[in-house]
Backbone as a ProteinNet text record, in pm:
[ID]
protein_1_A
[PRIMARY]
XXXXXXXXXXXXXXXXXXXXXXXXXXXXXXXXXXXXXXXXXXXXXXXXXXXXXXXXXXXXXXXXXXXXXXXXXXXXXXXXXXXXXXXXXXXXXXXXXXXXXXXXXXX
[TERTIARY]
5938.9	5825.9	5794.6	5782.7	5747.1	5605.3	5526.3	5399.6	5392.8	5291.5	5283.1	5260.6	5321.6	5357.1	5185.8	5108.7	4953.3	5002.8	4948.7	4956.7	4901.8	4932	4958.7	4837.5	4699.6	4591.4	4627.2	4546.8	4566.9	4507.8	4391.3	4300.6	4283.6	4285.4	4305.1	4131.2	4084.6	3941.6	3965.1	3847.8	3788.2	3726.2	3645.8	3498.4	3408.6	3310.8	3194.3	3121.4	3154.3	3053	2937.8	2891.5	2720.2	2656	2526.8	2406.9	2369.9	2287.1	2280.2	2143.3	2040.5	1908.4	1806.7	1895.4	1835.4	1739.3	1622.7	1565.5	1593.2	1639.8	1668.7	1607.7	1662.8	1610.9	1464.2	1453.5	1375.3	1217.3	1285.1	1184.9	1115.3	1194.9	1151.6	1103.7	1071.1	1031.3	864.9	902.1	783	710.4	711.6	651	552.8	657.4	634.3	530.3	519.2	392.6	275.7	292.5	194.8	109.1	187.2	135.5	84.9	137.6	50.4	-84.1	-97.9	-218.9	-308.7	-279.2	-398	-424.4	-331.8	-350.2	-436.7	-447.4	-525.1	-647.9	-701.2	-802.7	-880.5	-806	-868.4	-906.8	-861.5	-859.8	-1028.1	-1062.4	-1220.6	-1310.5	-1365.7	-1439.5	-1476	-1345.5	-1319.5	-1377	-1349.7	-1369.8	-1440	-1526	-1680.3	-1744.2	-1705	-1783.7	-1789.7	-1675.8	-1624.1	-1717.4	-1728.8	-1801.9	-1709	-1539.3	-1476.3	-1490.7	-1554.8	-1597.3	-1753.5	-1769	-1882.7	-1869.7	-1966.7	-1996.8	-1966.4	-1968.7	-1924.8	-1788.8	-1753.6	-1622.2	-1523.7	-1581.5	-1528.1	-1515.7	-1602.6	-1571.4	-1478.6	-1499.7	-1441.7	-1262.8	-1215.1	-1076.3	-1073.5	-1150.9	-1128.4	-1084.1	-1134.2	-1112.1	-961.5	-961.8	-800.7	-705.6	-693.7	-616.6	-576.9	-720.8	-685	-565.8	-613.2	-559.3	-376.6	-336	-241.9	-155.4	-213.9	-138.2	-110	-192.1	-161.7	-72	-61.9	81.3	212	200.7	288.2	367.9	287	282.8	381.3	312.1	375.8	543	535.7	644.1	763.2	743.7	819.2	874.5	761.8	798.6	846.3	855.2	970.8	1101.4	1082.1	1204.8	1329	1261.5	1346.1	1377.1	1272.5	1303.9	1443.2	1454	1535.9	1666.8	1647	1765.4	1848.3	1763.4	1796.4	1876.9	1802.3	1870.7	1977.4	1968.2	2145.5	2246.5	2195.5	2288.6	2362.2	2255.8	2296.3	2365.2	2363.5	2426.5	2591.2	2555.5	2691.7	2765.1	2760.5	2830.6	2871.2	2746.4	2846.7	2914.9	2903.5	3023.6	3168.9	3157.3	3273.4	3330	3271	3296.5	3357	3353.2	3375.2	3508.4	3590.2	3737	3774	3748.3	3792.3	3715.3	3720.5	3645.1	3551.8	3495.3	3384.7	3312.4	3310.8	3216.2	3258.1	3367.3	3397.1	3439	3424	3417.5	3566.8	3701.8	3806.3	3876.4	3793.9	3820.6	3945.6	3901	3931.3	4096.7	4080.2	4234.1	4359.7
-1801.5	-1886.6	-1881.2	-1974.6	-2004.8	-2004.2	-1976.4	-1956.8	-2120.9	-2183.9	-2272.5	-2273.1	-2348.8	-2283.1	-2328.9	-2258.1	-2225.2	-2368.7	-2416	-2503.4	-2466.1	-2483.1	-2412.8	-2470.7	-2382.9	-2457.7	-2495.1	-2600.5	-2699.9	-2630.1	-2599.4	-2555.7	-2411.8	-2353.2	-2260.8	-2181.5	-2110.1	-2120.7	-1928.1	-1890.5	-1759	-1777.9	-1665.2	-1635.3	-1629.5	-1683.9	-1666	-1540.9	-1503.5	-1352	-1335.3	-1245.5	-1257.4	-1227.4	-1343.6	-1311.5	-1166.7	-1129.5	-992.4	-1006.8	-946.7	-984.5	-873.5	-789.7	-679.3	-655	-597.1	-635.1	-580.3	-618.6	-581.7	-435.4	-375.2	-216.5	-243.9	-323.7	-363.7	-407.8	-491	-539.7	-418.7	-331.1	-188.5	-113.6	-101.4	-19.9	-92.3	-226.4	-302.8	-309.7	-324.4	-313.9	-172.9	-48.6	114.8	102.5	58.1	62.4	-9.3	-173.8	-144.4	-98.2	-42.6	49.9	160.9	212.2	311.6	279.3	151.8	111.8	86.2	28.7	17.4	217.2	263.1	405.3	479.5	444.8	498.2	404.5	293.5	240.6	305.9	356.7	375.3	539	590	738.3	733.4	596.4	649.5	662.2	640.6	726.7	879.5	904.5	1067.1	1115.6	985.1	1092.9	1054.1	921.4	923.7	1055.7	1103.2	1221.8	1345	1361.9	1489.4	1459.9	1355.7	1362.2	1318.2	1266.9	1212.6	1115.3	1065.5	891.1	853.8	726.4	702.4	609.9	562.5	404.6	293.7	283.3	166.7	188.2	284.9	323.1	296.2	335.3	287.8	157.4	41.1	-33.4	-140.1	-86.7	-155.5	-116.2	46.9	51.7	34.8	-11.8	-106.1	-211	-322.4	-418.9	-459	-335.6	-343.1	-320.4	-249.6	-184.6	-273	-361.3	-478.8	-572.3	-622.9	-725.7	-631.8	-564	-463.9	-472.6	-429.1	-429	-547.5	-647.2	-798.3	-874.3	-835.7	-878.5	-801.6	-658.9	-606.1	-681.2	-672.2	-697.9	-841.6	-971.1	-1102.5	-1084.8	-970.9	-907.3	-922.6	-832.1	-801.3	-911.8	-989.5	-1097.4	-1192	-1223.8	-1342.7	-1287.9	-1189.9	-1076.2	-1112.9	-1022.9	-1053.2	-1201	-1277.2	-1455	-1458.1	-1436.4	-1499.8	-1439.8	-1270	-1235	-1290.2	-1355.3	-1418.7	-1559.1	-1598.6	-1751.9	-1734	-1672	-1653.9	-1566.1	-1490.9	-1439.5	-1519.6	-1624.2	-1725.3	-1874.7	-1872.5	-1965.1	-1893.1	-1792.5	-1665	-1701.8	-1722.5	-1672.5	-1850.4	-1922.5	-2043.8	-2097	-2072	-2098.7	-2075.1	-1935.2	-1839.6	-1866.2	-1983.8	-2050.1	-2147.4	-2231.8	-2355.1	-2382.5	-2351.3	-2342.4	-2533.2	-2644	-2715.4	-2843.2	-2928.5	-3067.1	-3083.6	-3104.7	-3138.1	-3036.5	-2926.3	-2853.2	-2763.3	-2729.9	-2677.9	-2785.3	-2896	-2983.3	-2975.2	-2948.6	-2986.9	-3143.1	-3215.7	-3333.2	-3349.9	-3244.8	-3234.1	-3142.5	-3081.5	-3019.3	-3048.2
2658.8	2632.2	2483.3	2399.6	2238.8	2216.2	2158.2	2113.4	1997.8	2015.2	1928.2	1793	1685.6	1548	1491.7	1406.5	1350.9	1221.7	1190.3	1111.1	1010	863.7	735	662	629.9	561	477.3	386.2	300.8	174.8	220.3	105.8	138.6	-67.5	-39.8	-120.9	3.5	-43.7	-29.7	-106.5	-141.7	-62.6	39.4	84.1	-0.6	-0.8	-80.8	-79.2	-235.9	-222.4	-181.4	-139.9	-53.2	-146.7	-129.3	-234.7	-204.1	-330	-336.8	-316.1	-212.8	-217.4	-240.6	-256.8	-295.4	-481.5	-468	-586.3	-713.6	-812.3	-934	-967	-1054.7	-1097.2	-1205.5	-1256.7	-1327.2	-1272.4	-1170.5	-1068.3	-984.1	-960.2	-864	-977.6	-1101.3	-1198.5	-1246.8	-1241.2	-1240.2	-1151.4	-1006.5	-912.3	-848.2	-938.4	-947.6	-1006.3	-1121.6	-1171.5	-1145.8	-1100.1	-1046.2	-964.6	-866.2	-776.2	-825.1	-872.1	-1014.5	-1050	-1105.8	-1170.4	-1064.7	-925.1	-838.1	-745	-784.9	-711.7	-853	-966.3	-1084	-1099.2	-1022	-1024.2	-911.6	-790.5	-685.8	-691.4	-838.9	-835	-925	-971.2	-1040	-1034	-899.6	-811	-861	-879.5	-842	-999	-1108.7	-1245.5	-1286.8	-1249.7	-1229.6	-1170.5	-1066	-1056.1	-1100.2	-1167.6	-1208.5	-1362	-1448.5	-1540.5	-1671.5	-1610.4	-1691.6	-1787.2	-1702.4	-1733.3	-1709.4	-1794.7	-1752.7	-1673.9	-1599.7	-1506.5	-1582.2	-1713.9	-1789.1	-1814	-1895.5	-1919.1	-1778.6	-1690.7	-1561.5	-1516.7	-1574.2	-1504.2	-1581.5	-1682.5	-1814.8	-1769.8	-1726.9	-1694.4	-1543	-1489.7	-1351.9	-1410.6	-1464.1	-1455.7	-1539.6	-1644.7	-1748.7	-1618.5	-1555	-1467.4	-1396.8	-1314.3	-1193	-1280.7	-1376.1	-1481.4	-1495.9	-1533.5	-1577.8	-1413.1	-1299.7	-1188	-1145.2	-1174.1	-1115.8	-1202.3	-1310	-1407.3	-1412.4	-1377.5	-1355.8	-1205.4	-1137.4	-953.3	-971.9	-1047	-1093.9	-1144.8	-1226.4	-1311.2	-1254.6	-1137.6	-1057.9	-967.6	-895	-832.7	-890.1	-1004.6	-1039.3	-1120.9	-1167.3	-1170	-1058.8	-933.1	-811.5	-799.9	-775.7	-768.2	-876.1	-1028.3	-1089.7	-1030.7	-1005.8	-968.9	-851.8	-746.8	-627.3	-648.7	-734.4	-772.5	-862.2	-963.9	-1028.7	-928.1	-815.7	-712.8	-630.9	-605.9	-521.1	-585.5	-736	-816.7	-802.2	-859.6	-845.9	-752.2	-603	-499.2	-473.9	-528.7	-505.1	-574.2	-688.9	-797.8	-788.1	-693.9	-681.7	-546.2	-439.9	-351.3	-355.5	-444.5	-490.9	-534.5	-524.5	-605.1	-645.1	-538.2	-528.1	-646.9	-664.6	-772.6	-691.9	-518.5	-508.5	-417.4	-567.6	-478.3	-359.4	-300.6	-196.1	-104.6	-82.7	7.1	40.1	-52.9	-13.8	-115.4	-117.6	-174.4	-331.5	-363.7	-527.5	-493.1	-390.4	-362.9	-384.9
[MASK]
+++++++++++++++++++++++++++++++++++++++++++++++++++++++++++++++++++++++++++++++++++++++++++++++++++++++++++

């Protein structure tokens, strides 16, 4: 009994590398901190009482801090965003071998 002969692809394509969605080192260093800055806003309570600070002085590095974590926090999030979109430019570029795009056409 003969097995039927596989017919010989035409096009000769790469797998597309997988986007990488994981967040940039930069982005995880930025994001570190701001977590930092809202865990050092939530610590002044504490040096208000201890006699660190005053109530003004306090509210004055409340409000630097909020401002400081919410740009850091932003930082981070379009960090990752850019890294996502040149990952995903990346993998289709490197998909694409053919003139239209992958389609085959240009083969």
């Amino acid at each position: 009994m003969s097995l039927p002969l596989q017919p010989t692809p035409t096009h000769h394509h790469k797998p597309a590398p997988p986007v990488d969605d994981s967040p940039p080192l930069l982005s995880k260093i930025s994001g570190g901190l701001a977590a930092l800055a809202c865990a050092a806003c939530c610590g002044l309570p504490l040096l208000i009482a201890a006699g660190v600070l005053t109530a003004a002085g306090a509210a004055v590095l409340e409000k630097t801090l909020w401002a400081v974590a919410a740009g850091l926090a932003v930082a981070a999030l379009g960090m990752w965003w850019l890294h996502r979109r040149r990952s995903a430019q990346r993998a289709a570029a490197a998909g694409s071998s053919c003139g239209c795009g992958g389609a085959g056409c240009g083969c």
